[in-house]
KEMAR-199356 format. One record per residue (C-alpha): residue number from 1; x, y, z; chain. Coordinates in steps of 0.5 Angstrom, whole numbers, plus 2048, in hexadecimal, padded with zeros to 3 digits. Each point is the difference from the previous one (the first is absolute). Layout:
(pakol NUM; (X; Y; Z); 'A')
...
***
This chain:
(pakol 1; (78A; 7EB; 804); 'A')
(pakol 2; (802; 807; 803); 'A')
(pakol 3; (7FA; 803; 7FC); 'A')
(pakol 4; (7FC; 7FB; 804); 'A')
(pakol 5; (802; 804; 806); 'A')
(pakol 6; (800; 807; 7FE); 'A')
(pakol 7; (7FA; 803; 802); 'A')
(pakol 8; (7FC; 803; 7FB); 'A')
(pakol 9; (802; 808; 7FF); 'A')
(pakol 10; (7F8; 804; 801); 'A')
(pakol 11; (7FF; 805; 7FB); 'A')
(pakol 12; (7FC; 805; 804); 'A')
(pakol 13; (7FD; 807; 7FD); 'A')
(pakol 14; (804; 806; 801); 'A')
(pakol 15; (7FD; 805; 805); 'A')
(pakol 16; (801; 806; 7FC); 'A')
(pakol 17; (7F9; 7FD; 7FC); 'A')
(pakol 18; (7FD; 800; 807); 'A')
(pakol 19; (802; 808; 802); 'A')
(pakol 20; (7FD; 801; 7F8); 'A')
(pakol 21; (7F9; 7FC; 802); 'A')
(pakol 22; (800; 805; 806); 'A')
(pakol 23; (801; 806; 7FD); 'A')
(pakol 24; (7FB; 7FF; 7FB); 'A')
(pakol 25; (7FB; 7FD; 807); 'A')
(pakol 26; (801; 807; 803); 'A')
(pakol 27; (7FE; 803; 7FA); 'A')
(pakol 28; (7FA; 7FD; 7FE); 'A')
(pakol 29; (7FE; 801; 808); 'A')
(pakol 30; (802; 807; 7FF); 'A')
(pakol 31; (7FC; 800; 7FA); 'A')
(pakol 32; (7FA; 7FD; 803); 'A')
(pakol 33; (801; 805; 806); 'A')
(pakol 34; (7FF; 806; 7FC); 'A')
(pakol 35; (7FA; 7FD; 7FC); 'A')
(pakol 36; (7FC; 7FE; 807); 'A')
(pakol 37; (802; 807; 803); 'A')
(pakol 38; (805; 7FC; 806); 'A')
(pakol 39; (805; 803; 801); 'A')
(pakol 40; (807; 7FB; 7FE); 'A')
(pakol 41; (805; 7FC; 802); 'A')
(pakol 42; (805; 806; 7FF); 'A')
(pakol 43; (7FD; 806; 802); 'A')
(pakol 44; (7FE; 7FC; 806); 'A')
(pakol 45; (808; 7FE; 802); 'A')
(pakol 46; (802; 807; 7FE); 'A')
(pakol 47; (7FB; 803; 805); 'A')
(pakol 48; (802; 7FA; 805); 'A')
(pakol 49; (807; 805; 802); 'A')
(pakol 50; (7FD; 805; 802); 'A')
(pakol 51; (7F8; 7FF; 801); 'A')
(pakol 52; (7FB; 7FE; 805); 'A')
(pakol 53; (800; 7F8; 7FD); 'A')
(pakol 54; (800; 7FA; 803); 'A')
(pakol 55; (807; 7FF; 7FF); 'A')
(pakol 56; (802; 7FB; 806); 'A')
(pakol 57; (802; 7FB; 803); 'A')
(pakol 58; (800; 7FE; 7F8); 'A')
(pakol 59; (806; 805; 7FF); 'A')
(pakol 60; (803; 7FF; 807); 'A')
(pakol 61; (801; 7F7; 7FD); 'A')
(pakol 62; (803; 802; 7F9); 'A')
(pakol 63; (805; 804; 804); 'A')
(pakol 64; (801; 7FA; 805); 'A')
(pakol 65; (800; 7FC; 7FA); 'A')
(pakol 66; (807; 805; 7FC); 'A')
(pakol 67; (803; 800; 806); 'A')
(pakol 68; (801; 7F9; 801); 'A')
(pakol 69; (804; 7FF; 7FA); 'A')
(pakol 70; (803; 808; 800); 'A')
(pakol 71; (807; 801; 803); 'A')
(pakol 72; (801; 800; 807); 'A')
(pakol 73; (801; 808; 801); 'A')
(pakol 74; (7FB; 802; 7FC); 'A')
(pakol 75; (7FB; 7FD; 805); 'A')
(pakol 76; (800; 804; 805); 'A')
(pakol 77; (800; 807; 7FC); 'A')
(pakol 78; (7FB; 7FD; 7FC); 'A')
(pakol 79; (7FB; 7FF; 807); 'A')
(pakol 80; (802; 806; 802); 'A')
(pakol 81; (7FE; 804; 7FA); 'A')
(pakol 82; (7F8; 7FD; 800); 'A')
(pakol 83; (7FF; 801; 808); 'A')
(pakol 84; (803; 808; 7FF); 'A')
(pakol 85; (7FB; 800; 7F9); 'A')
(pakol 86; (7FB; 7FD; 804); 'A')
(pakol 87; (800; 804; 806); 'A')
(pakol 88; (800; 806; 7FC); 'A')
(pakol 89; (7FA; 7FF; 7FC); 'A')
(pakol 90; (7FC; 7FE; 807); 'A')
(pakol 91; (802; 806; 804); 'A')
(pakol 92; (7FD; 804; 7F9); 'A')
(pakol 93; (7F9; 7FC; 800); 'A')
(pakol 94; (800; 800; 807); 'A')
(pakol 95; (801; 808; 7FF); 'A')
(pakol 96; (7FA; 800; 7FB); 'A')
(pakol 97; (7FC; 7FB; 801); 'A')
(pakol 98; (800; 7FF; 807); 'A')
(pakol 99; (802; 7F9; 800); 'A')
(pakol 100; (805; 7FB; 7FC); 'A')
(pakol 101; (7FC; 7FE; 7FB); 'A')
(pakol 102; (805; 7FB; 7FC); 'A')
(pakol 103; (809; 7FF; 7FF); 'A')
(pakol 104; (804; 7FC; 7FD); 'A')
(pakol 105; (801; 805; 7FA); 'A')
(pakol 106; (807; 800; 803); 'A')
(pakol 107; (801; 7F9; 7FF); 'A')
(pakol 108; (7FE; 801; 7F9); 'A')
(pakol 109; (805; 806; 7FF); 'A')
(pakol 110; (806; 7FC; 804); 'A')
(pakol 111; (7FE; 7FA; 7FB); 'A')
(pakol 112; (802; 805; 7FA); 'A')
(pakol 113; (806; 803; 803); 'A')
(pakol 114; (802; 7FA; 801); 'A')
(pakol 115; (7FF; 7FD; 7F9); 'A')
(pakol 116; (804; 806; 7FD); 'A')
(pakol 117; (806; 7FF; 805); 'A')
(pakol 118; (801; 7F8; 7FF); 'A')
(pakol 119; (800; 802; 7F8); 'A')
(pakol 120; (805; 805; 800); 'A')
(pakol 121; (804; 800; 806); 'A')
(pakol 122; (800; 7F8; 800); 'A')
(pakol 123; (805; 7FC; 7FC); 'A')
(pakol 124; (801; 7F8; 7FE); 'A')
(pakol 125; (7FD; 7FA; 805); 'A')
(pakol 126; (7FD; 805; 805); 'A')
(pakol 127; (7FC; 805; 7FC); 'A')
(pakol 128; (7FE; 7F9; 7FC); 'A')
(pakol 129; (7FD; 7FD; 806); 'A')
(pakol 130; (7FD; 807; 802); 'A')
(pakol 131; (7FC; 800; 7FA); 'A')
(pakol 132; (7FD; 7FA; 801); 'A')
(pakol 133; (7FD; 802; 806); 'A')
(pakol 134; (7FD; 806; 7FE); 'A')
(pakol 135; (7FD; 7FD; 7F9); 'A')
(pakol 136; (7FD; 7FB; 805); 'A')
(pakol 137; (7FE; 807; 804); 'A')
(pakol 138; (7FD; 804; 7FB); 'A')
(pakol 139; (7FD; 7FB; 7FE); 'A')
(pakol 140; (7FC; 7FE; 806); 'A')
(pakol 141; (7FF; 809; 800); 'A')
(pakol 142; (7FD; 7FF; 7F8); 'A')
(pakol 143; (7FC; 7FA; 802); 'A')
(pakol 144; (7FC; 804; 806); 'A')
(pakol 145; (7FE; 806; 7FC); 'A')
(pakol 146; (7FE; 7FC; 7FA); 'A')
(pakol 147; (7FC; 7FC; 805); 'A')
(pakol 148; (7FD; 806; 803); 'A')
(pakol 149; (7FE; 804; 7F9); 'A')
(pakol 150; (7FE; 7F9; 7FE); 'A')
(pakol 151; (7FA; 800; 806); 'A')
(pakol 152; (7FD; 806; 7FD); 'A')
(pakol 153; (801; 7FD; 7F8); 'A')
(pakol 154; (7FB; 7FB; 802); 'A')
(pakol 155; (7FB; 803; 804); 'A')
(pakol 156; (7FF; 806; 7FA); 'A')
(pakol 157; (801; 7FA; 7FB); 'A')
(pakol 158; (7FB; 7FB; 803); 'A')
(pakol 159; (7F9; 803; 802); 'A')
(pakol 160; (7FD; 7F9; 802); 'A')
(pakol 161; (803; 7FB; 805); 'A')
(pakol 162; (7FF; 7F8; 800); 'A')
(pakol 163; (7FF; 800; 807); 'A')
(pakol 164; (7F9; 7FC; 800); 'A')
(pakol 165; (804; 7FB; 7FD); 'A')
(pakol 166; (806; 7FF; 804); 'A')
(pakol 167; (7FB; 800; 807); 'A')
(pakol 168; (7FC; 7FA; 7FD); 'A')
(pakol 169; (805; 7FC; 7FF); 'A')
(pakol 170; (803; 801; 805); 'A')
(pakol 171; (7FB; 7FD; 804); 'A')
(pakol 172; (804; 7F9; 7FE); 'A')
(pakol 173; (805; 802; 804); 'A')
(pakol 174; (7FB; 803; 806); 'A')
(pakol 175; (801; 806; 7FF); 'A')
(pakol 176; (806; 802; 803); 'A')
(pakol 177; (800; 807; 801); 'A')
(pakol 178; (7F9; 800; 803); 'A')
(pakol 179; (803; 7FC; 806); 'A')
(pakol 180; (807; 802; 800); 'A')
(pakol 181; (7FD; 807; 800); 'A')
(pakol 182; (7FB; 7FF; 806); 'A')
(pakol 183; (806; 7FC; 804); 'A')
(pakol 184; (804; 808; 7FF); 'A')
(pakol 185; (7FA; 803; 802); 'A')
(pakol 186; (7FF; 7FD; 807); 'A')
(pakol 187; (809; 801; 800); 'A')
(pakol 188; (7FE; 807; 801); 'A')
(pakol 189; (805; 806; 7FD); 'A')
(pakol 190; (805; 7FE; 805); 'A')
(pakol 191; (801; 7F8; 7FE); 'A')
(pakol 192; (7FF; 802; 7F9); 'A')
(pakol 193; (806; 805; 7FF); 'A')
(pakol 194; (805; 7FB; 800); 'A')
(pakol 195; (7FD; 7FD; 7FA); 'A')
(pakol 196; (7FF; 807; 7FC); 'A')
(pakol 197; (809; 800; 802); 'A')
(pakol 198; (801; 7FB; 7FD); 'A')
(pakol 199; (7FB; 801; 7FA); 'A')
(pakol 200; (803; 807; 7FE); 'A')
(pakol 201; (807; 7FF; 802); 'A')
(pakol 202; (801; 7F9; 7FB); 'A')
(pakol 203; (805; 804; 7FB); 'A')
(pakol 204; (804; 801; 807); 'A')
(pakol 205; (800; 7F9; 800); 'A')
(pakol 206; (802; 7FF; 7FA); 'A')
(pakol 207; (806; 805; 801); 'A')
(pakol 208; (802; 7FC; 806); 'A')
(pakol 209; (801; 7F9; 7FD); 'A')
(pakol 210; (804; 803; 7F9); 'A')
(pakol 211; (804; 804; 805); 'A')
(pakol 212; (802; 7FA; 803); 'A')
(pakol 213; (800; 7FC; 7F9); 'A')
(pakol 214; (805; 806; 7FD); 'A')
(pakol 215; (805; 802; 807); 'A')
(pakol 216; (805; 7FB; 7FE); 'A')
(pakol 217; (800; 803; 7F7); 'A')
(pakol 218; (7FB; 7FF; 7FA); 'A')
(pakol 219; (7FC; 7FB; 801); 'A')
(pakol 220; (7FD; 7FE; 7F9); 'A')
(pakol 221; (7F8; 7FE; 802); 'A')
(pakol 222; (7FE; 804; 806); 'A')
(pakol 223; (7FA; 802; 802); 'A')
(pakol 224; (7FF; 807; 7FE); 'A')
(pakol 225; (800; 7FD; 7F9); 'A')
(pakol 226; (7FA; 7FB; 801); 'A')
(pakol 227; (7FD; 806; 803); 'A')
(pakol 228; (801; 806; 7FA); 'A')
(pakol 229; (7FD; 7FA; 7FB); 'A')
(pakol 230; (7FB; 7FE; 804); 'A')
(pakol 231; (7FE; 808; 802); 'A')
(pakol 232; (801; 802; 7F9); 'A')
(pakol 233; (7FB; 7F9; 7FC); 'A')
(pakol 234; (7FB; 800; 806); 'A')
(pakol 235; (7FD; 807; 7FF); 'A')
(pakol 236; (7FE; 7FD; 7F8); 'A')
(pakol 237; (7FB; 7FB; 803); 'A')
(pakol 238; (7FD; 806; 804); 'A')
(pakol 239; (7FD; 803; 7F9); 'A')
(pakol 240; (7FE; 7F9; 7FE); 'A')
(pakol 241; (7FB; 7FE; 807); 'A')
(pakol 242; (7FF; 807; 804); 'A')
(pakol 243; (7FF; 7FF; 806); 'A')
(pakol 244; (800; 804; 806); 'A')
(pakol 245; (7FE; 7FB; 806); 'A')
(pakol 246; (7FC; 7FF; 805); 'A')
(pakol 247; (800; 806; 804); 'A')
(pakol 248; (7FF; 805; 7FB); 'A')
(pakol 249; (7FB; 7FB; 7FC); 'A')
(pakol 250; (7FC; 7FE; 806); 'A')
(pakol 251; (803; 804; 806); 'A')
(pakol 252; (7FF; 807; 802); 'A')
(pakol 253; (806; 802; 7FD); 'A')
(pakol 254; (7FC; 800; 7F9); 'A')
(pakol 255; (7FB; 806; 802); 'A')
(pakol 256; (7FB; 800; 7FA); 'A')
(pakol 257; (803; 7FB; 7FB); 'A')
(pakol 258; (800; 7FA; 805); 'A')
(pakol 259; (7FB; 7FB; 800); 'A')
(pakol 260; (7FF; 801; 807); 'A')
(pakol 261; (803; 800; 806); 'A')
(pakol 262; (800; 7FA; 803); 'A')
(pakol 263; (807; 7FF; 801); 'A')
(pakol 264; (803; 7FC; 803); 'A')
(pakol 265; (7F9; 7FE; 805); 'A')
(pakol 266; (7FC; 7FC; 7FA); 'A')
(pakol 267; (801; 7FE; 7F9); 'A')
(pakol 268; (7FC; 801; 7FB); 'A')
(pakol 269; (7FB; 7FC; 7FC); 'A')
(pakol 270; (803; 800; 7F9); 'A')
(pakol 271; (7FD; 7FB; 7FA); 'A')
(pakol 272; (800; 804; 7FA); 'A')
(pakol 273; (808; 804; 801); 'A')
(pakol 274; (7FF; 807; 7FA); 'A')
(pakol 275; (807; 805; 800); 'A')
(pakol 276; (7FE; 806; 804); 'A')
(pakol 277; (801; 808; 7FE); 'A')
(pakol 278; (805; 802; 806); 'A')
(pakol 279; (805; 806; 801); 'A')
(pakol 280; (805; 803; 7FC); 'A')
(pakol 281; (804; 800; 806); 'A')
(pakol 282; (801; 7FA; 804); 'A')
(pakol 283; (805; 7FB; 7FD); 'A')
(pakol 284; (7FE; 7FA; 7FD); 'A')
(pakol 285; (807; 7FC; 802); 'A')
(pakol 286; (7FD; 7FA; 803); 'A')
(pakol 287; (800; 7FA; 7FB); 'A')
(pakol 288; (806; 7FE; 801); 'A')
(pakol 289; (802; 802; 807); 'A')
(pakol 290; (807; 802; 7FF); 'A')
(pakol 291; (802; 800; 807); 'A')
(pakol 292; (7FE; 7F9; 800); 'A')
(pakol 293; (804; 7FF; 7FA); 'A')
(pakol 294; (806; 804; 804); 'A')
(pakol 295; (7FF; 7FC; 807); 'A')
(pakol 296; (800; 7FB; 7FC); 'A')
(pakol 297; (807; 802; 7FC); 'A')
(pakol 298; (803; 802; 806); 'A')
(pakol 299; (7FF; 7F9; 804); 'A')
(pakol 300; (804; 7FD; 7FB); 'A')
(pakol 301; (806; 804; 800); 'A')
(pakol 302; (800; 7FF; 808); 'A')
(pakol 303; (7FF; 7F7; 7FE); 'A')
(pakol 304; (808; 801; 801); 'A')
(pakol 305; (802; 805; 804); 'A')
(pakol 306; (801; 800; 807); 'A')
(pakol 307; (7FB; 7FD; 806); 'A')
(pakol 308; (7FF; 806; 802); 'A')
(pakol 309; (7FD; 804; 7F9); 'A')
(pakol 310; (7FC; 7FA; 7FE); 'A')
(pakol 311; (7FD; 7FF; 806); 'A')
(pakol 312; (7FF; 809; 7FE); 'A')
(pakol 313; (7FE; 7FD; 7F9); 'A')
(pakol 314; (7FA; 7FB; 802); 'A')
(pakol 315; (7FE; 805; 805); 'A')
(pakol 316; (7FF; 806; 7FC); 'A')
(pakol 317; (7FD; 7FB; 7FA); 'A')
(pakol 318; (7FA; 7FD; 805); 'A')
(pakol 319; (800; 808; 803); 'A')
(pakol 320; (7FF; 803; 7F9); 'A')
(pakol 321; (7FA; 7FB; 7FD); 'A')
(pakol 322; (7FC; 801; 808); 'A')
(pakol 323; (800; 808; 7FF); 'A')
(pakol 324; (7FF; 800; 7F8); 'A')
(pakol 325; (7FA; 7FC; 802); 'A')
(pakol 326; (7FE; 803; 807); 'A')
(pakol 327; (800; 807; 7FD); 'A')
(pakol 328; (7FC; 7FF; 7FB); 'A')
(pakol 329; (805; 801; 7FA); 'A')
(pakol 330; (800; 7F9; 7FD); 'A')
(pakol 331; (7FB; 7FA; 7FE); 'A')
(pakol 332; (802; 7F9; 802); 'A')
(pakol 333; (801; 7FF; 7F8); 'A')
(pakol 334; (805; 807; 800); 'A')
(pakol 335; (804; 7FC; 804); 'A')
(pakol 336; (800; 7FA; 7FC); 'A')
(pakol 337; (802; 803; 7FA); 'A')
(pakol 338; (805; 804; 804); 'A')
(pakol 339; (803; 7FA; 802); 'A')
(pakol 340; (800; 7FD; 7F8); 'A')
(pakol 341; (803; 806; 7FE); 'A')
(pakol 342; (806; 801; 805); 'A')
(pakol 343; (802; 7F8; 800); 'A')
(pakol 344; (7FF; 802; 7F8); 'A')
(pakol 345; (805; 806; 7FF); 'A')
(pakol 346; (804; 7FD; 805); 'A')
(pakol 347; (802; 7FA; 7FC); 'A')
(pakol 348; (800; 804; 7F9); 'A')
(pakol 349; (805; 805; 803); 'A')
(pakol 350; (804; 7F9; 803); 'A')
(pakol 351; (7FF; 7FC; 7FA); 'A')
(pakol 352; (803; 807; 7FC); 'A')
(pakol 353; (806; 800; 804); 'A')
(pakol 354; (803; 7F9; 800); 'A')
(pakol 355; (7FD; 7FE; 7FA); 'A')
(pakol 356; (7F8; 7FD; 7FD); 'A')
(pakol 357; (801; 7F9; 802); 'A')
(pakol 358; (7F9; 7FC; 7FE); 'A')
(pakol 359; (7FF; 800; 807); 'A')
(pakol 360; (7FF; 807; 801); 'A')
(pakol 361; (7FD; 801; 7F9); 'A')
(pakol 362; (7FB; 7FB; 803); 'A')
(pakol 363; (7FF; 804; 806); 'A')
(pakol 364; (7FF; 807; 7FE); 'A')
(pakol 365; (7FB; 7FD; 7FB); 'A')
(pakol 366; (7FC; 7FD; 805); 'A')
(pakol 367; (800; 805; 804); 'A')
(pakol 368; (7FE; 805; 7FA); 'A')
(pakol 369; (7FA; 7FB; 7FE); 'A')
(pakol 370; (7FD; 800; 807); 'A')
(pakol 371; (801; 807; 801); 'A')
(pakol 372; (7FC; 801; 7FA); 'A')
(pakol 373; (7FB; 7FB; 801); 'A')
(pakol 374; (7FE; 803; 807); 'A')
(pakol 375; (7FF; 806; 7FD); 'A')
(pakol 376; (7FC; 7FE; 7FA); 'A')
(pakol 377; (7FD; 7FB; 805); 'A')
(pakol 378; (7FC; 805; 805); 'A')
(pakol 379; (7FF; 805; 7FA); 'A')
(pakol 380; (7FC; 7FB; 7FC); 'A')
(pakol 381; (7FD; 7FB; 806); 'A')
(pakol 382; (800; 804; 806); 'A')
(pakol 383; (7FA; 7FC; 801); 'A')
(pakol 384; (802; 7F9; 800); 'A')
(pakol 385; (805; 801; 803); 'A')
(pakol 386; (7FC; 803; 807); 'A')
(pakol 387; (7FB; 7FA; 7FF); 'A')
(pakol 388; (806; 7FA; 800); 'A')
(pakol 389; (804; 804; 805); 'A')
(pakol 390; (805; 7F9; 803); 'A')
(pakol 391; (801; 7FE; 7F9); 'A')
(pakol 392; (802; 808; 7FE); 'A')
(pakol 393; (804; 802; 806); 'A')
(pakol 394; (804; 7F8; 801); 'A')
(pakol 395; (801; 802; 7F8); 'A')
(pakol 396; (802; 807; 801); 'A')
(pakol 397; (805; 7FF; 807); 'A')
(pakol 398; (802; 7F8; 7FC); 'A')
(pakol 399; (803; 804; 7FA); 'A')
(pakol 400; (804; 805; 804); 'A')
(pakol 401; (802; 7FB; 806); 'A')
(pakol 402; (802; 7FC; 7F9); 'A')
(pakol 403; (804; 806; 7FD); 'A')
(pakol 404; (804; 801; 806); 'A')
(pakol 405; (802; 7FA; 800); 'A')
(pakol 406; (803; 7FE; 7F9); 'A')
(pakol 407; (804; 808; 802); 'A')
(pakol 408; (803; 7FC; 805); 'A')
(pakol 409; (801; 7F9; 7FD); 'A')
(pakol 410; (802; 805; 7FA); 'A')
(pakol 411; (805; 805; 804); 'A')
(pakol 412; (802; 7FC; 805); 'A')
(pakol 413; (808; 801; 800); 'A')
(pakol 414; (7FF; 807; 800); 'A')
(pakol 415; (7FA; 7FF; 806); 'A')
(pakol 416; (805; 7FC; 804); 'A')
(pakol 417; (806; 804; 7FF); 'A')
(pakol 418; (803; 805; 805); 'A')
(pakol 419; (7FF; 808; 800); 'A')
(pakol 420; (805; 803; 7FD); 'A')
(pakol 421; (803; 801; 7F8); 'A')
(pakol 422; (7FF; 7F8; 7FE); 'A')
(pakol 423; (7F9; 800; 800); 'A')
(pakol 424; (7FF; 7FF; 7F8); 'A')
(pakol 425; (808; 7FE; 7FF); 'A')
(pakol 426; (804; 802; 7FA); 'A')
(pakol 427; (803; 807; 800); 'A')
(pakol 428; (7FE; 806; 803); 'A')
(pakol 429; (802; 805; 7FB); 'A')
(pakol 430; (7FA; 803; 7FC); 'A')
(pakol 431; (7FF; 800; 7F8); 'A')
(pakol 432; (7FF; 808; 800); 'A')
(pakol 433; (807; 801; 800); 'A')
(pakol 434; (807; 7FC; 800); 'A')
(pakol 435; (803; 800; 806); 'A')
(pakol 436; (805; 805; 801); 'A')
(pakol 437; (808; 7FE; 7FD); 'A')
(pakol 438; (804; 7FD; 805); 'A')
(pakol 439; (7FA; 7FD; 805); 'A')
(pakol 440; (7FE; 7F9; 801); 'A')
(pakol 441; (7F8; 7FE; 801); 'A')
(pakol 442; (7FF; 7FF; 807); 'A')
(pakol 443; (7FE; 7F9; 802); 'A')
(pakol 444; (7FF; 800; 808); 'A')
***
């Protein structure tokens, strides 16, 4: 019968709850702020325009990411404003304080300049197109500076740390932040430069890929969304297992608060883990590795695209987890949890697009349980888990090695496909607005 052949219509919520949801986030952060005496989320992107803040690259890839969908003769103003913005402020700082002390405040000013104008000047399908990408754009510059408040929010909200914790049970994956971080000290400053690169420079990455997954139109999953939603649920668990990391709880980096300062050289006897007082500054925005989680994120969206951006995509995943290690950010578990978590999100933000199948709501569940086991399991059983070492790290790496693998059996077709428009199928019109009168969904 013709209904048989019909595919079934998914009803998905309308994004306006997802705008409402935001706001009130972003009040509660700004009401959080003000009772730790942090500086909030608003003031502190008012002041990105002008002041001394670490604005780029982070500004730099949101206009790159508005730039791909805006109009062609736009772009090259657009450019020019930022880089003539940007040059004056450095030429200002240079006079004051004797050095360029920070850019990308142009970046910023030209992102917004660029918003007004797509809003008021552009007119049917082409400023639709435009808006996408600056939501995508302002997002990207929403989630960074919520991120870098979020820091401070949990080294005033959580005084002690769970480090003795993680660095036990570490012990059942050898301990690979000891190991990898020895290997970075025979490297020398030299052969550790490159790693730092790709470390800091990942959401450069990321705005490669979506820019090559948008220089053809709107694309209705990329990966800058993957990354706003991971950026934006991650820094919760910070408040839940404050972790500062190796080289602050057991390295030089730590100063008076660390256990010692054995880092990376030995590793330290831990048999009875307590959680210990440390500062009010350092982040405690280990558990989990977000750049795990992101590395993770970014290598799924390459899976089908060209040889030479998945190559770029494996590449900077392996380079990613060797420098959170070798640095002494992360525990071997972080990266595990990290892991979880990316392939978790990942196959939410994927299942909420094309639609919950019980193969993906299995696939998020599982992948929910194990992140919440792991954690509860190094919290209450650090112990047990340093004294049966090949039955906790064979379980540990089994469970993500077996998550990963039902991603892929799950999200096959979409893994498999070629870059472009098709990766999820369907119409590439977003639910926010209705198209346009008189303009056709594109279909490749």
């Amino acid at each position: 019968m013709l209904q048989d052949r019909v595919a079934p219509v998914v009803r998905r919520p309308s994004p306006w709850w997802g705008v409402a949801v935001a706001v009130v986030a972003l009040a509660v952060i700004e009401v959080v702020c003000a009772r730790l005496g942090v500086r909030g989320p608003a003031l502190a992107l008012a002041r990105s325009y002008s002041r001394e803040e670490p604005a780029a690259p982070a500004f730099y890839c949101a206009l790159a990411l508005a730039l791909v969908l805006a109009p062609r003769r736009l772009r090259v103003p657009t450019v020019g404003v930022a880089v003539v913005i940007d040059l004056g402020f450095a030429l200002e700082r240079l006079l004051v304080h004797g050095r360029v002390t920070s850019f990308g405040n142009g970046a910023l000013v030209a992102l917004t300049l660029l918003t007004a104008c797509s809003v008021v000047r552009l007119r049917g399908p082409v400023r639709y197109e435009a808006v996408r990408g600056l939501a995508c754009a302002w997002a990207f510059v929403a989630a960074t500076t919520v991120g870098n408040v979020w820091l401070e929010v949990t080294a005033q909200a959580r005084p002690e740390v769970l480090d003795e914790y993680v660095a036990l049970a570490d012990r059942a994956l050898g301990s690979p932040s000891w190991a990898v971080g020895q290997v970075f000290e025979v490297l020398g400053p030299v052969g550790r430069a490159p790693f730092l690169a790709v470390y800091a420079m990942l959401p450069v990455a990321a705005v490669v890929v979506a820019v090559v997954q948008l220089r053809g139109g709107w694309v209705r999953h990329n990966v800058v969304l993957t990354f706003v939603v991971v950026g934006a649920v991650g820094p919760l668990v910070y408040l839940l297992f404050p972790v500062v990391g190796p080289a602050f709880a057991f390295g030089p980096g730590g100063g008076p608060f660390a256990v010692s300062t054995a880092w990376p050289g030995r590793s330290l006897v831990l048999t009875n883990p307590v959680p210990m007082r440390f500062d009010a500054v350092t982040p405690r925005n280990c558990v989990p590795s977000l750049h795990t989680a992101w590395a993770v994120v970014l290598f799924l969206h390459t899976r089908s695209a060209a040889r030479w951006l998945r190559i770029g995509g494996a590449v900077w995943l392996v380079v990613t987890l060797l420098a959170t290690l070798g640095f002494g950010y992360h525990y071997g578990v972080d990266l595990v949890v990290g892991a979880v978590f990316g392939l978790t999100v990942e196959a939410a933000v994927r299942s909420q697009r094309t639609g919950w199948r019980r193969e993906g709501v299995v696939l998020v569940g599982a992948g929910a349980t194990v992140f919440a086991a792991v954690l509860l399991a190094v919290r209450h059983g650090a112990p047990t888990i340093a004294d049966h070492p090949w039955f906790s790290g064979v379980l540990a790496l089994g469970a993500v090695g077996a998550l990963g693998w039902e991603f892929r059996r799950v999200f096959a077709a979409q893994l498999g496909a070629g870059p472009g428009r098709h990766e999820l199928g369907g119409p590439s019109w977003p639910t926010l607005l209705p198209p346009p009168a008189g303009c056709a969904p594109r279909t490749g």
